[in-house]
C-alpha positions in Angstrom: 0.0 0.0 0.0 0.9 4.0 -0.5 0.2 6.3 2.1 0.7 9.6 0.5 0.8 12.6 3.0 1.8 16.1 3.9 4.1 15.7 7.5 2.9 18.8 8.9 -1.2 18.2 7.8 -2.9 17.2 11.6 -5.0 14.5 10.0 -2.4 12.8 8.2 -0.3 12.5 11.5 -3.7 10.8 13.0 -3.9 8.6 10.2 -0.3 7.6 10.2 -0.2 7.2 13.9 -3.8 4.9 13.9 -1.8 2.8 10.7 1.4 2.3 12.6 -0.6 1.5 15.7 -2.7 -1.3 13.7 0.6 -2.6 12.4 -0.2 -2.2 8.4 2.9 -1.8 6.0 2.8 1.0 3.8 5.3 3.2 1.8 5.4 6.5 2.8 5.0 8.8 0.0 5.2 12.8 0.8 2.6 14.2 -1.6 4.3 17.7 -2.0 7.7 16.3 -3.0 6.6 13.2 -5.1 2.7 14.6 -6.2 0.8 12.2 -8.1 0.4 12.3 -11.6 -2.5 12.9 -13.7 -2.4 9.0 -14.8 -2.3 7.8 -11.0 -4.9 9.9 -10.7 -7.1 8.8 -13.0 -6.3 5.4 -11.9 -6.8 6.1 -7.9 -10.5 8.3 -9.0 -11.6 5.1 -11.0 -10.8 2.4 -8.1 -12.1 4.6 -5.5 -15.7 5.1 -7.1 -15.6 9.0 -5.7 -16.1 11.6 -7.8 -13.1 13.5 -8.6 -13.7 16.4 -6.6 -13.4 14.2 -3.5 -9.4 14.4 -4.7 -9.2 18.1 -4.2 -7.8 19.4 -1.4 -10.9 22.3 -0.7 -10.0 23.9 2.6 -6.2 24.5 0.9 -4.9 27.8 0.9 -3.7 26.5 -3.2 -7.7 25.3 -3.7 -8.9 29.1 -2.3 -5.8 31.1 -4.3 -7.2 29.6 -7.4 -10.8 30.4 -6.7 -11.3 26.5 -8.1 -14.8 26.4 -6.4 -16.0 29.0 -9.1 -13.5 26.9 -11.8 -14.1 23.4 -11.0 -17.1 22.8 -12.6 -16.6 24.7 -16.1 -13.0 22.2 -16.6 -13.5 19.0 -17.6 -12.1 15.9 -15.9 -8.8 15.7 -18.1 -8.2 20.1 -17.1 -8.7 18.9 -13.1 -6.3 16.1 -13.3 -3.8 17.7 -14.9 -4.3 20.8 -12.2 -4.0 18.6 -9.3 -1.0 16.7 -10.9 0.8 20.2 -10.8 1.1 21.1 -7.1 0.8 17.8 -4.7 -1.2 20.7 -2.0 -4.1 20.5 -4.3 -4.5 17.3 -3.7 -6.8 15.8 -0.8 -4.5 14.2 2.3 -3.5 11.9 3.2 -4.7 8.9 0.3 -4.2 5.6 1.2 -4.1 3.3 -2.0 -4.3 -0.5 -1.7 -4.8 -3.1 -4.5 -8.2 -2.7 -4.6 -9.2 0.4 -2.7 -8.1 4.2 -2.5 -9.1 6.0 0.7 -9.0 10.1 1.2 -9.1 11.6 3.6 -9.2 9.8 7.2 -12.1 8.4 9.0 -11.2 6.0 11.2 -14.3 3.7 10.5 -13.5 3.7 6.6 -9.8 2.7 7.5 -11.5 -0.1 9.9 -13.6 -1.8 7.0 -11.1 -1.4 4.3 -8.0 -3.1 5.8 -10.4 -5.3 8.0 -9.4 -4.0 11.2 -10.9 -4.3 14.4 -10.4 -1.6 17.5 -13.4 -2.4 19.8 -11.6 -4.2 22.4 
């Protein structure tokens, strides 16, 4: 699995922390230094099943700069992925992609289901 997040985001230190405390392997991927491209985009929107505004990043200082909430829906989907694939802070944090799943964001119940987890003790 890829974990791809942003060291200082508060939510990807919660997700890290709940991974490493369920002991699942994952690579570390920092999403500013290594963003994702347009292709793994594409890829991660198609396996997740979300639409692909899910994958932005809306509470970003980058997202609000760009006044994408007025944009967004005049681009088509080829315009955002290539946007998103410039500038890894566009991009939603942290994603976790496994063989058959990609998770953004973290909610601890999603995480639970996906990689069969169980925290009720």
């Amino acid at each position: 699995m890829q974990f791809l997040c942003y060291p200082k985001c508060s939510t990807c230190q919660k997700a890290k922390r709940w991974l490493d405390e369920h002991g699942v392997a994952y690579e570390l991927r920092p999403i500013r230094e290594e963003n994702p491209t347009a292709e793994e985009l594409k890829t991660w929107k198609e396996r997740s099943g979300l639409p692909l505004k899910r994958f932005f990043n809306t509470s970003g200082l980058q997202y609000k700069a760009l006044a994408l909430k007025d944009r967004l829906p005049a681009m088509s989907e080829d315009e955002q992925l290539a946007l998103l694939a410039t500038d890894g802070m566009l991009v939603k944090r942290p994603i976790l992609v496994g063989e058959d799943f990609v998770l953004t964001g973290f909610r601890e119940a999603e995480y639970e289901e996906k990689l069969h987890v169980r925290t009720d003790a």
